[in-house]
C-alpha positions, -999 to 999 in steps of 0.1 A, spaced: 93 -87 -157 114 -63 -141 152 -70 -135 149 -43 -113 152 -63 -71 148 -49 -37 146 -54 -5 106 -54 5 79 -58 28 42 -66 16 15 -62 42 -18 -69 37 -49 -53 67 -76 -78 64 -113 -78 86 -126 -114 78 -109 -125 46 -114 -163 48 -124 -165 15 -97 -142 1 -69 -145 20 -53 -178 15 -53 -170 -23 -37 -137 -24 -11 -147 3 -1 -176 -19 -3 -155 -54 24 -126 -36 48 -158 -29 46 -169 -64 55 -126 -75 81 -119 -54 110 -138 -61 106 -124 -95 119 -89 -79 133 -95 -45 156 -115 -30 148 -104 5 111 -100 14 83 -109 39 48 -113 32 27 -98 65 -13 -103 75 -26 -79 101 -54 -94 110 -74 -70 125 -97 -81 146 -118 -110 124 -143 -131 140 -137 -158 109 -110 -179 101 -89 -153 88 -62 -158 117 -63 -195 121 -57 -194 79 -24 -176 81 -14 -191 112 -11 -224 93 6 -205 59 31 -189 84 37 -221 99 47 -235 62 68 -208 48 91 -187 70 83 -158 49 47 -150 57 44 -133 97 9 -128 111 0 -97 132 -34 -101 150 -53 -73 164 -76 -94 190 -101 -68 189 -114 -47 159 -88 -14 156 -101 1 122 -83 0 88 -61 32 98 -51 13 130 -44 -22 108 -21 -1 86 -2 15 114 6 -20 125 12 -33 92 39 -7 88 58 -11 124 59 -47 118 78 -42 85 115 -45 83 128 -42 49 133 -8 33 110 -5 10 69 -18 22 42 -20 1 7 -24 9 -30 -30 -4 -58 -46 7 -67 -80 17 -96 -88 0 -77 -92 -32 -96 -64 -52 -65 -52 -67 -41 -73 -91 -6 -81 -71 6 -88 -105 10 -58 -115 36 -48 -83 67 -54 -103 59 -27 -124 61 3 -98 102 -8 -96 101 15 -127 99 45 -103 118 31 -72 149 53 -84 128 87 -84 107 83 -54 101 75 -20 68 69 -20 48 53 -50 11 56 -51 -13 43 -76 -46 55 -91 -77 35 -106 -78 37 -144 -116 24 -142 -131 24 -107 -159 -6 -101 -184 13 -82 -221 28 -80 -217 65 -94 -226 77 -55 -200 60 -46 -173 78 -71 -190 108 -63 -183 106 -25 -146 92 -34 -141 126 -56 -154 148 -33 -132 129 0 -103 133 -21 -104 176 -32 -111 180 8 -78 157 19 -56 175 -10 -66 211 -2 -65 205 39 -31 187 43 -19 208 9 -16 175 -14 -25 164 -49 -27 133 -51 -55 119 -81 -70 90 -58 -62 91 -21 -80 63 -14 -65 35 -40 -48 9 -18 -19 2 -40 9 18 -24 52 18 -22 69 33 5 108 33 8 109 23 50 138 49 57 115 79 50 92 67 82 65 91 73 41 64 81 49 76 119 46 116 114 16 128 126 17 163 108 32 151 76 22 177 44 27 177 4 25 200 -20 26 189 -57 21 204 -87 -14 204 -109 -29 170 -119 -33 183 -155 6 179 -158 14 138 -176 -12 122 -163 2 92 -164 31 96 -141 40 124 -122 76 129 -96 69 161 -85 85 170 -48 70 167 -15 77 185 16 70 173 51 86 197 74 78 182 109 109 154 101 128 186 78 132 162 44 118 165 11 104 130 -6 99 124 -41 60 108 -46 56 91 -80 16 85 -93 12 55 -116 -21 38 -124 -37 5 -113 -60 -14 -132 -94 -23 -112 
């Protein structure tokens, strides 16, 4: 385990997550005192017509820690993130997605690269899906890198670090441009540029196991 602590958010955009949502809440309170000893644990609920709301009602009503943010009506995962992020107040917020797919586990281990980045983003090492599925991911990923100028190996992975001060969750016309994947695949700080808020961030890529 790390001995590495900051202050952090962890935010979790979840469409009917009954089943999953309970478990993963409880699994992030068990991880984070291991690396923080100031954090919040947030649900956006967004929009579920299950018990996903009424379930983390009741776990915010037992620990002081978890916050609930309910979308009464359906707002789409870009709009659950946006919400997920305002309602975050520590300075550094990480996110992934509620359905538990990924390991939470395995979030100590980007406080490796909170030093040398601003933003942390991880990438699948094996990816469970149907090959048209990969495909499609591939081929969504090469447009979003060449149209906002970005490389970044899996745009899509859900597994994601953010230091709060750099608020480039609320640019509209943030850009990146980073060197060629080919260069240490296995972690990468290269420099990005967004020039709408006139700062350069540092984006670190790790990998995620799925």
């Amino acid at each position: 385990m790390t001995s590495r602590r900051i202050p952090i958010s962890v935010f979790f955009p979840c469409h009917n997550e009954e089943e999953n949502i309970e478990s993963l809440v409880q699994k992030t309170l068990e991880v984070l005192p291991g690396i923080s000893d100031d954090y919040e644990v947030i649900v956006v609920n967004d929009g579920s017509i299950d018990k996903t709301a009424a379930i983390v009602d009741s776990l915010a009503n037992e620990n002081s820690k978890v916050r609930l943010v309910n979308h009464p009506v359906n707002q789409g995962y870009g709009g659950a993130l946006q919400s997920g992020f305002r309602a975050a107040t520590k300075e550094w917020v990480f996110y992934t997605d509620g359905d538990g797919q990924f390991d939470i586990t395995e979030l100590p281990g980007l406080l490796d690269l909170v030093d040398q980045a601003d933003i942390i983003t991880c990438y699948r090492i094996e990816r469970a899906e149907a090959g048209i599925r990969k495909l499609n991911s591939w081929a969504w990923s090469r447009l979003v890198n060449r149209l906002f100028k970005l490389n970044i190996r899996d745009v899509d992975c859900a597994f994601k670090l953010y230091k709060r001060k750099s608020r480039i969750h609320d640019d509209p016309k943030r850009r990146a441009s980073l060197p060629p994947p080919g260069r240490d695949p296995k972690r990468r700080q290269p420099e990005s540029h967004f020039p709408s808020v006139q700062r350069t961030f540092q984006v670190a890529q790790t990998d995620s196991v799925w």
